[in-house]
N, C-alpha and C positions, 0 to 999 in steps of 0.2 A: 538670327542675330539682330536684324531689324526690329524683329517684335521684342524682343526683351532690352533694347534701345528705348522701345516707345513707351516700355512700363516702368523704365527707370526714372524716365523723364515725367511721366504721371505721376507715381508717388513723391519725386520731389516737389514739385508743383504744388500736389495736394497737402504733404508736409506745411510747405509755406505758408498756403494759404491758411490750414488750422494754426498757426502758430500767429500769425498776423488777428484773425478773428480774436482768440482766444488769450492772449497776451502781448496783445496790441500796447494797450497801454502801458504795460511795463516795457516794453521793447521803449516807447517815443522817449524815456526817461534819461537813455542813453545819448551821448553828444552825438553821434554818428547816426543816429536819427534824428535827435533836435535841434535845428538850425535858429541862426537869427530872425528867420522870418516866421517858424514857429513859436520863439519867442516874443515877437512882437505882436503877432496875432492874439495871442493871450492876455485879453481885458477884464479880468477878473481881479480884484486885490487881491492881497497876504492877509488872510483875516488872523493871521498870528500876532503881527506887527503890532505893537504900541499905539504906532503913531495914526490906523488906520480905525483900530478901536475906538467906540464911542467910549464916555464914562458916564455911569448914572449916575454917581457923586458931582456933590456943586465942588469948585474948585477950592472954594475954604476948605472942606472936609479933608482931614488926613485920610488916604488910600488905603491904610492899615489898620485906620481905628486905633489908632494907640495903644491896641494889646501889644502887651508883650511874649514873648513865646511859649508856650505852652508848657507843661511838663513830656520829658519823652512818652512814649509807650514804656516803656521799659521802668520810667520811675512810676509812673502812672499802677505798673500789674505789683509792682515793691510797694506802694502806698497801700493800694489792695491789700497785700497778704501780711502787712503788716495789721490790717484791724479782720479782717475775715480769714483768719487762719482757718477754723471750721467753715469753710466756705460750703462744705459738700454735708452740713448737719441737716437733719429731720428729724422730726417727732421722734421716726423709727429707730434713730439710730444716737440722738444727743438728748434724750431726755427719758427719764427716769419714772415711766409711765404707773412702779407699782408703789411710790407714793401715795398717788390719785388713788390707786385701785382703791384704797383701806382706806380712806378717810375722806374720801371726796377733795371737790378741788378749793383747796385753801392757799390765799397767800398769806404771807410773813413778812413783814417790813424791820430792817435790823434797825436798830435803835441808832441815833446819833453817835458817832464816835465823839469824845470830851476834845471840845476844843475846836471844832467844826463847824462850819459859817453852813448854812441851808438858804438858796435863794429863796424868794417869795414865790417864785412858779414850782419850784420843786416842791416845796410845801405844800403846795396847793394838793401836785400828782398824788405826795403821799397820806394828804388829808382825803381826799377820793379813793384812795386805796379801804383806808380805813373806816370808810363810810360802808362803803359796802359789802354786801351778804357775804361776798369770799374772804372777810380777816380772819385772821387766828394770829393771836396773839401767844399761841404754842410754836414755838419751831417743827417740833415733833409732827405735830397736827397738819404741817403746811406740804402744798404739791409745790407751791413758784414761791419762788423768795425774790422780794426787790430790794436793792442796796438804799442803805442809807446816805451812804456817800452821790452827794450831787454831781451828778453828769450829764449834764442838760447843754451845758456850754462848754465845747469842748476847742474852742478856739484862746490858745495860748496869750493871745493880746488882750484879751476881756477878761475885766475884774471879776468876774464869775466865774474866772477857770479855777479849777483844784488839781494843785499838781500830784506828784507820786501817786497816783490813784494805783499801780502797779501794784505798788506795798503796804498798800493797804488791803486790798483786796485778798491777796496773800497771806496774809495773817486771818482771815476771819475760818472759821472751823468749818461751815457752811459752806464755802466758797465750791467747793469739788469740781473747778478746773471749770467753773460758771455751768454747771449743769444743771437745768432748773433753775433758771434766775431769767429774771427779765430788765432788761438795761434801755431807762428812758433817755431820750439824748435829741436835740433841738437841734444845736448849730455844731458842725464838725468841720473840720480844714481850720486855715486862715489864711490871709496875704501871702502871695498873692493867686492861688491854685483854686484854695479852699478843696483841696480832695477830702475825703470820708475818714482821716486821719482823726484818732479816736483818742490818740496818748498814752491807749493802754491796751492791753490783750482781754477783748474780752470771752475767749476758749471758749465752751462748746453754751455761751449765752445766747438767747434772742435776743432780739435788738427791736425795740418799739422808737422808731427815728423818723423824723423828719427832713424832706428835702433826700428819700432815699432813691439812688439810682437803678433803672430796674435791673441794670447788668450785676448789681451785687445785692438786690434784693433778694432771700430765699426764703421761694414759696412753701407754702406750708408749714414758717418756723416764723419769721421775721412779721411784724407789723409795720405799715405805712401808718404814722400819724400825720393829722396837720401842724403845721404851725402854729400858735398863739401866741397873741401877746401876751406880757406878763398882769396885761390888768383885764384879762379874762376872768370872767365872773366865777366862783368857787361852785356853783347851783343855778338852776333856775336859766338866766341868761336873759337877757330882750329877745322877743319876739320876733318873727321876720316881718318885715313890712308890707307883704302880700298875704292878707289876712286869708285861711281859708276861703272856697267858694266867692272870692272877690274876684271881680273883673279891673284889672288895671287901666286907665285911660292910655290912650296912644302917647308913647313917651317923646320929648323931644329932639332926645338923639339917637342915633342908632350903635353908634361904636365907640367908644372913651377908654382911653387913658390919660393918669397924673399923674406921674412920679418922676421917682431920678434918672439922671441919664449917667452912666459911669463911662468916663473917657480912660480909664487904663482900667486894665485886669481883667478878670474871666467875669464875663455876662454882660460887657460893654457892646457886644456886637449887635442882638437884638433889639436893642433901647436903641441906638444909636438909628438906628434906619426906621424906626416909627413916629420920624416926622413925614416919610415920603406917603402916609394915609391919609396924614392931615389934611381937610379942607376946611376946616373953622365953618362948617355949616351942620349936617348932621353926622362927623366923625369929626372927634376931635383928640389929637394925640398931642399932648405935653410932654415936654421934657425938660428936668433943671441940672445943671451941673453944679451949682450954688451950694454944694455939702463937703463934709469933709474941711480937714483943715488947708490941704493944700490946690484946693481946684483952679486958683487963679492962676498957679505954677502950671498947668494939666491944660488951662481953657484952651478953646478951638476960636474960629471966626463967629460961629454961630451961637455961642452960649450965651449972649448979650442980648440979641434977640429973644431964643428962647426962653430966658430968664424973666424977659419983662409980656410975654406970652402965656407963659405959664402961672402969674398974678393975676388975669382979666378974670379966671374961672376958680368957683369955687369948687372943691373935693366933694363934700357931702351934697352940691346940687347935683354935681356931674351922675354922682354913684343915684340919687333919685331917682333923674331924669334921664336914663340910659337904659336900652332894650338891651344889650353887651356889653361886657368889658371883659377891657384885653389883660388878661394876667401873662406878663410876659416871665422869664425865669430874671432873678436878680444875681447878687453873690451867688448865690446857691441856689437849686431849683425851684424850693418854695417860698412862698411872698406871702404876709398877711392880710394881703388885700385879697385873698380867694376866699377866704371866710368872709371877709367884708364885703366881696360882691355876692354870696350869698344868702346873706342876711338881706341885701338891699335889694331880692329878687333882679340882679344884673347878672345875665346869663355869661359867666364865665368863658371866656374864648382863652383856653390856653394854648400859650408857647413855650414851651417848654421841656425840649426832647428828651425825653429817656428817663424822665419822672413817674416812679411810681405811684402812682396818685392814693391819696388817704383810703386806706380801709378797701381799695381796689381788688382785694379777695372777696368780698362779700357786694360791695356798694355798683350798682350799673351808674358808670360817669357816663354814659352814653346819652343816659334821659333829662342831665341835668348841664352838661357842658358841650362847647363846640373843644374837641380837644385838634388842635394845627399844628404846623410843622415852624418851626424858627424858618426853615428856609423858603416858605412859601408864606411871606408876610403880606407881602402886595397882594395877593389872590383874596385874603382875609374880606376884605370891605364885600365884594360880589359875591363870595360866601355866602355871607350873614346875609346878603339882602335877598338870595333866594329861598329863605326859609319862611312857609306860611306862618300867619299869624297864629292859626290853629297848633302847629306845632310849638310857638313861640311861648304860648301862655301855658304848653303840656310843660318845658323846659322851666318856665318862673313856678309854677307849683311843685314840681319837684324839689328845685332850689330852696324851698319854703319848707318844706317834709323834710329833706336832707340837715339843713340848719336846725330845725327844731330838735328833731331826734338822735343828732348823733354829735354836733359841734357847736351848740350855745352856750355849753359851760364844760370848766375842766372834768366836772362831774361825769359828763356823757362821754367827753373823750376816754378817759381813764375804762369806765367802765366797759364802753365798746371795745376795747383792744382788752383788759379780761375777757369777754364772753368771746371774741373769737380766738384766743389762747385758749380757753375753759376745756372746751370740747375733744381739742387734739390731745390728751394725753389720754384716752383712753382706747386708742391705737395703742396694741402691746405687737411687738415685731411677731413672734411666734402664731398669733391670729389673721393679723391683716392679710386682707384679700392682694392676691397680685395684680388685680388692672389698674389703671390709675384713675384717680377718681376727679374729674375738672371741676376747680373749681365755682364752674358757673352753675354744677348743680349741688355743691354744697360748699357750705362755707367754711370746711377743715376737713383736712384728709381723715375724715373719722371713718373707719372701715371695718371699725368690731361694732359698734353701735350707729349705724346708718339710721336705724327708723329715731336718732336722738339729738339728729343735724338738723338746724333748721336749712328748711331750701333758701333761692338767693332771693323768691317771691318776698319773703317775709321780711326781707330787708331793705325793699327797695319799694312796698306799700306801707301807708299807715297799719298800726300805729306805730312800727317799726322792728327790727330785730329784739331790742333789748325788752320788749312790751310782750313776744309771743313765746315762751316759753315750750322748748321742745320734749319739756319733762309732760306735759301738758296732751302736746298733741302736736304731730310733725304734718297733719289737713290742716289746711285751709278750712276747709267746711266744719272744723270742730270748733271754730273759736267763733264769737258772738259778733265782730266788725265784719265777717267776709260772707254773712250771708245771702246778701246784696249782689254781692260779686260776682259768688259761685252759684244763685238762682236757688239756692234753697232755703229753708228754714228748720227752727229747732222744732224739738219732740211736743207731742202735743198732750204732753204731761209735766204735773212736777210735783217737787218736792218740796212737804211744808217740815220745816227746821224749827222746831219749837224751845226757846232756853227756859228752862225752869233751876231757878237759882232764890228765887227769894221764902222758901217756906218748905218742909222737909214730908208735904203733906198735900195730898192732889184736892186742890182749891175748886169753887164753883167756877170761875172764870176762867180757868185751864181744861175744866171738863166741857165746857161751854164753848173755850175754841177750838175742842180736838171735836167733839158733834159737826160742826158748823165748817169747817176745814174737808172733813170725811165727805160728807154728803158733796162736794162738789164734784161735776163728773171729768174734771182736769186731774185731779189727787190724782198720782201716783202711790204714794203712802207717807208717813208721819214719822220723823224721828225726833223724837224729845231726848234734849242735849242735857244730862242731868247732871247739875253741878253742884249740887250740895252737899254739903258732908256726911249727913246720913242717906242710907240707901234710900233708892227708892221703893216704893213701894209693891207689894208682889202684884203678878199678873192679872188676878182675881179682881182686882182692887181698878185696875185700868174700864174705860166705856168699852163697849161692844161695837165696833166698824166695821163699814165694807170696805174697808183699806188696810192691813200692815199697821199697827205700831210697835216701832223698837224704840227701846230705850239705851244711849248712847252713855257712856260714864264717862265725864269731865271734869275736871277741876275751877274750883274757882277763878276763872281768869278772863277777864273780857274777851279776849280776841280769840279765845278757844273756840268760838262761836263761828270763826272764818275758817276756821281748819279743810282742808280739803278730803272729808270723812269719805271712805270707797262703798260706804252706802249710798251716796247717792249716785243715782244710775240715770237721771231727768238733766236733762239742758240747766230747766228751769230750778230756782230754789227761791220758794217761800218762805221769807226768816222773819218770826215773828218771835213777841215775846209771851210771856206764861198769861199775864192778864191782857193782850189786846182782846179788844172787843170789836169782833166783823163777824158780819153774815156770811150766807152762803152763797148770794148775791154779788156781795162784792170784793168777795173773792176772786169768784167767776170773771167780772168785769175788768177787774186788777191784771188776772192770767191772761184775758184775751188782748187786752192792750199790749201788752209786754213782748207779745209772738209778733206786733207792728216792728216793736221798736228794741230785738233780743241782744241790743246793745250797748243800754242803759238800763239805770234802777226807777223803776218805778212802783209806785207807793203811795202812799196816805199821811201820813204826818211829814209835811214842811216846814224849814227851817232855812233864812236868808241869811247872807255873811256882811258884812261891813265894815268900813274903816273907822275906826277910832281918833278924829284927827286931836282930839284933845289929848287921848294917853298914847297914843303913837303906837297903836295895834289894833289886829284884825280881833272880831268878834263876831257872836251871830245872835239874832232874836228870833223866840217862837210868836213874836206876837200875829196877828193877822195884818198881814200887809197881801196885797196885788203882786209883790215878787216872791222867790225864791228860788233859792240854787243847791238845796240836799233837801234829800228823804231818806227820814232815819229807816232801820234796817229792824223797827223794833214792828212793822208793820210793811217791806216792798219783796218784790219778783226783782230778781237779777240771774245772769248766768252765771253756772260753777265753775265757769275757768273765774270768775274773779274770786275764787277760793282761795286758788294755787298761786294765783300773782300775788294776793296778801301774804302766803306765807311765804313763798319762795321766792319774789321779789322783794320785799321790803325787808329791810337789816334787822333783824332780830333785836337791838337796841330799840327802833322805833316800836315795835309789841310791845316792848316793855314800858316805854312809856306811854303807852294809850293803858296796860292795864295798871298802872298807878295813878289816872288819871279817872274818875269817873265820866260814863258813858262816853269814852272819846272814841272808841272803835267806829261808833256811828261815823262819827266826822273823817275820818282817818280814811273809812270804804269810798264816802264820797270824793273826797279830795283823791284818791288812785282810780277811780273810774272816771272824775273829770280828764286826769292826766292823760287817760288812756283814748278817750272820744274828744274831746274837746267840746262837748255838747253838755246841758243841762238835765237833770233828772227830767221825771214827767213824774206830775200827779194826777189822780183819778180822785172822783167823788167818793163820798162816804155819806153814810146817813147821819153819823154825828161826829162829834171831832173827839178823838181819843185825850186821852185821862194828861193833864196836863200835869206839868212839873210838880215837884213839893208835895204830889198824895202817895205816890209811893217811888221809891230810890227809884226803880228801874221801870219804873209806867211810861210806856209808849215814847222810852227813851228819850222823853222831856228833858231829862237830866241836861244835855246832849249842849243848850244854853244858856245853863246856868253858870253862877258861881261856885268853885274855880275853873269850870270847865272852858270860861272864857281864853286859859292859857292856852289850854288845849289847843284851839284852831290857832292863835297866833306859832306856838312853837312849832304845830305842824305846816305851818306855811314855810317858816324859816328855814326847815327840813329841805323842802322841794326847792326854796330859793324865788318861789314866785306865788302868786294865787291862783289855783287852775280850775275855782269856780266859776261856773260860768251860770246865769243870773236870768232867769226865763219869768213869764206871765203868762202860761199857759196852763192849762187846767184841762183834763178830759173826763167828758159826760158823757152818758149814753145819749143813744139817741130819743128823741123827745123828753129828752129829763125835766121836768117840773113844765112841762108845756100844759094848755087847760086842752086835752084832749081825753077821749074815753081811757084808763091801766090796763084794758086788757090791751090794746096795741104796744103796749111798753115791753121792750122784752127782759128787763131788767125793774119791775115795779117794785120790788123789796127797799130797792133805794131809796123810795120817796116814804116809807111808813117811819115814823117817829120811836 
């Protein structure tokens, strides 16, 4: 009896004590454990309490920011599925892939409805539609159709809006519940939510938008654009301010912003705290309330200050003079100052959560922005100042790549979001692979034609997506900019492209450059491009080579000369015309320079471009000068992808007008390979200067400066919207060329005989 006394009393004991260790502190919670003198020993505040919390706001500052309440969730997912009704569309499943299959991919823009106002920017989109290689002006012929009706501004208060877009839409034959259509749209909401509220249904459409959320972005259908203003340039565009291979001096601020501060509605929150960065030394954050009709009704304590703080500084020095800038979100997520900080080489620091940023399927924003959180603003300054210099200047040449190539003109925008629509319809559901394909290793769920996607390399190096054509070649190692890159080089053959067009009858000085072409030990083989109307002449009749010659049958047409012919099998292509006159010399020397440099044309007859300030147009002279910036094509080494970029880049309209233009093909190749390098031809010596203008049409493409071909270069500058000649004094000799030493040391001596 004792002992099971004494085990009763153990296990209680032990009981206790586990229950005291182990939920002790729940137990003292209770009043029957917590006395007054328990409570008094407790010197800790109520960090719950108002009155014990600090405020980092100054005491003028409203505690709410003067937003007003939000939209529920619940109106917020009804906003939603009021414009993204196809919220769950793809390729696979909302678009109409055997259009494309039959006729390639073509768009269609419907013609103005009678009675319909068309902004200036929308004009613009549908003028860059129609510029390029994908119009068709067939319905039938077309894979995407774009509305004629403007929808860019989709906000109800602005004189831009077009109401009933519902019923209109409705009525068009085409329409098929927006299948195969692409709908441009800039600003969407209004006062004071701004949700993605569209006015209309746009069913199983893509949506190419701006300021897009990524929670209702869908990938693989939908495009991110940027923003622009409406006086964005139609072509061309200005330049970024960090020229190529320039070193920028140490800037002298490090972090900038200037814009408005908005004291009520959505996007008032993060402006409003980007004074707490400010130190008016090397970060400087402005803010004005000073806009709108009613802000005086709206002002705080502090907008008087800031008002006459944000006048000491100007805009365009701050954007110079700044390593960063802060793009914060505004009304809506995107702001025109992202374009403008990258043009001005200011490495973009966004704020602005849950923005799908431009072109984000194909574009790495990683290399070219600090992308942050709104809620980690104050962290922003120590951020940015831990990033090396070395990484600093990687981020402003990208910014300078990125602006050049994809957002200096409506032109580029438009076209970029075609080319990454182009690709996805040729996904058919009954082919495609089941894994999912990420977009960081292509830039569209394309899964029936993989080897015809460009990778996301090519998009985010010179010369850029829209420049490397995947019809072409999906290596890197194939195209003539990336052999530097990738550590190799082109084939150490090529191919001479001979046009014979002027006489129906093999001449001495066609039989004299197909000898002198053959004997080179670079020849690959010869194809004469024969474009005359009578046949050529039989085989018997051709010289005797140790090379291949075929004869090619072509039509009268200048630029038939560019064609990307599947004879040729050489990196290289030698385009010459029927009467140049070269050795075999300097051939040789032409070919070897060119395997230096297999990324420009290089050649023999030059020609310089220049302004006209008296008739107010570009022009070019063959005379001899110390400069130039083209070598006609009647006499250079270039690579054959710029075959395929002539014809399959450039719009079919612009062929036309170089072949009703004489010899402008010349000028047309050079102004698309400047586009392409940003670099100038190279010339090589010659023993005498080829046959100049006015002895015959087509001699050593003389033509190329005369009258009227002067239009020629002026209209095709108009074309690209800028001048992308670039203007060299350089010249290449062999070595000891005209030096007084013994010829047999020259390894090239044929160059110095008369």
């Amino acid at each position: 009896m004792q002992t099971r006394t004494k085990y009763l009393f153990l296990t209680f004991l032990a009981s206790w004590l586990l229950l005291f260790l182990l939920g002790g502190a729940r137990l003292r919670r209770f009043p029957f454990f917590s006395g007054r003198r328990a409570e008094a020993r407790r010197s800790w505040p109520r960090w719950a309490e108002r009155s014990v919390l600090p405020s980092f706001a100054g005491a003028e500052e409203p505690q709410d920011g003067g937003v007003p309440p939000g939209p529920s969730p619940r109106a917020w997912r009804a906003a939603r599925r009021r414009v993204y009704r196809g919220s769950r569309c793809r390729m696979e499943t909302c678009f109409d892939a055997a259009r494309c299959a039959r006729r390639g991919f073509k768009v269609f823009v419907y013609p103005a409805a009678p009675g319909t106002t068309v902004s200036g920017t929308y004009l613009k989109i549908l003028t860059a539609i129609e510029r390029s290689r994908y119009y068709t002006a067939d319905p039938e012929a077309a894979c995407l159709f774009v509305l004629g009706i403007d929808t860019l501004d989709r906000d109800h208060l602005s004189p831009q809006y077009v109401p009933n877009v519902d019923e209109k839409i409705q009525g068009f034959s085409l329409w098929n519940g927006g299948r195969n259509h692409l709908i441009f749209n800039l600003y969407s909401g209004t006062w004071p939510n701004y949700t993605e509220e569209l006015g209309f249904d746009i069913g199983q459409a893509m949506l190419a938008k701006a300021s897009f959320y990524a929670e209702n972005f869908r990938p693989g259908f939908d495009v991110s654009i940027p923003l622009f203003p409406k006086d964005h340039p139609q072509s061309g565009g200005e330049p970024g301010w960090l020229y190529q291979h320039a070193l920028l001096p140490k800037r002298k601020y490090l972090l900038v912003f200037k814009g408005k501060r908005y004291l009520t509605g959505i996007g008032s929150g993060t402006r409003n705290a980007l004074h707490h960065i400010h130190n008016g030394q090397d970060i400087v954050s402005l803010t004005t309330c000073k806009h709108g009709k009613d802000w005086q009704r709206h002002k705080d304590a502090r907008c008087d200050r800031d008002n006459v703080d944000y006048d000491k500084f100007d805009y365009q020095e701050l954007l110079h003079n700044s390593t960063f800038c802060i793009i914060p979100r505004g009304r809506r997520l995107g702001s025109f100052r992202f374009l403008e900080a990258l043009q001005a080489a200011c490495i973009p620091v966004l704020l602005s959560d849950g923005w799908e940023l431009p072109f984000s399927e194909v574009l790495d924003w990683g290399r070219a922005a600090v992308v942050g959180s709104e809620r980690l603003l104050l962290q922003m300054p120590s951020a940015v100042r831990r990033i090396g210099p070395e990484r600093v200047l990687a981020f402003q040449q990208q910014t300078q790549f990125l602006w050049d190539a994809y957002f200096s003109s409506v032109d580029k925008i438009v076209h970029t979001t075609l080319e990454v629509s182009a690709a996805r319809p040729c996904c058919r559901r009954r082919l495609c692979r089941p894994e999912r394909v990420s977009p960081r290793t292509q830039i569209i769920k394309d899964r029936l034609f993989p080897h015809r996607s460009r990778a996301r390399f090519f998009w985010n190096a010179l010369p850029g997506g829209l420049l490397t054509l995947p019809d072409f070649s999906t290596r890197s190692g194939d195209f003539p900019f990336y052999y530097l890159q990738q550590g190799s080089s082109p084939s150490d053959k090529f191919t001479a492209l001979i046009r014979a067009s002027a006489s129906a009858s093999l001449s001495q000085p066609i039989l004299r450059l197909i000898q002198a072409v053959s004997r080179s030990q670079y020849c690959d083989q010869i194809l004469v491009l024969w474009s005359c109307e009578k046949p050529p002449p039989p085989p018997e009749k051709w010289p005797q080579t140790t090379v291949p010659v075929t004869i090619i049958h072509g039509r009268p047409r200048l630029s038939e000369r560019f064609l990307p012919f599947p004879e040729i099998r050489t990196d290289a292509v030698l385009s010459l015309d029927e009467d140049t006159s070269l050795s075999t010399s300097e051939v040789d020397f032409a070919f070897v320079v060119w395997r230096s440099f297999p990324e420009r044309i290089v050649g023999f007859p030059a020609r310089s471009h220049f302004w006209d300030a008296a008739r107010q147009r570009w022009g070019c002279t063959a005379a001899g000068a110390n400069e130039l910036s083209m070598v006609l094509t009647a006499a250079a080494v270039y690579h054959r992808y710029y075959h395929s970029l002539f014809t399959h880049y450039l719009p079919p309209a612009l062929r036309e007008l170089v072949d009703r233009l004489a010899a402008c093909e010349d000028v047309l190749m050079n102004l698309l390979v400047a586009t392409v390098t940003k670099l100038p031809p190279i010339k090589v010596t010659q023993r005498k200067e080829l046959r100049e203008p006015g002895e015959q049409q087509a001699a050593a493409g003389g033509a190329a400066c005369s009258s009227p071909p002067h239009d020629c270069l002026d209209q095709l500058v108009g074309w690209f919207g800028y001048m992308p000649l670039v203007s060299s004094q350089l010249r290449l000799d062999p070595v000891l060329f005209k030096d007084q030493v013994s010829i047999l040391r020259k390894k090239y001596r044929h160059l110095e005989k008369p």
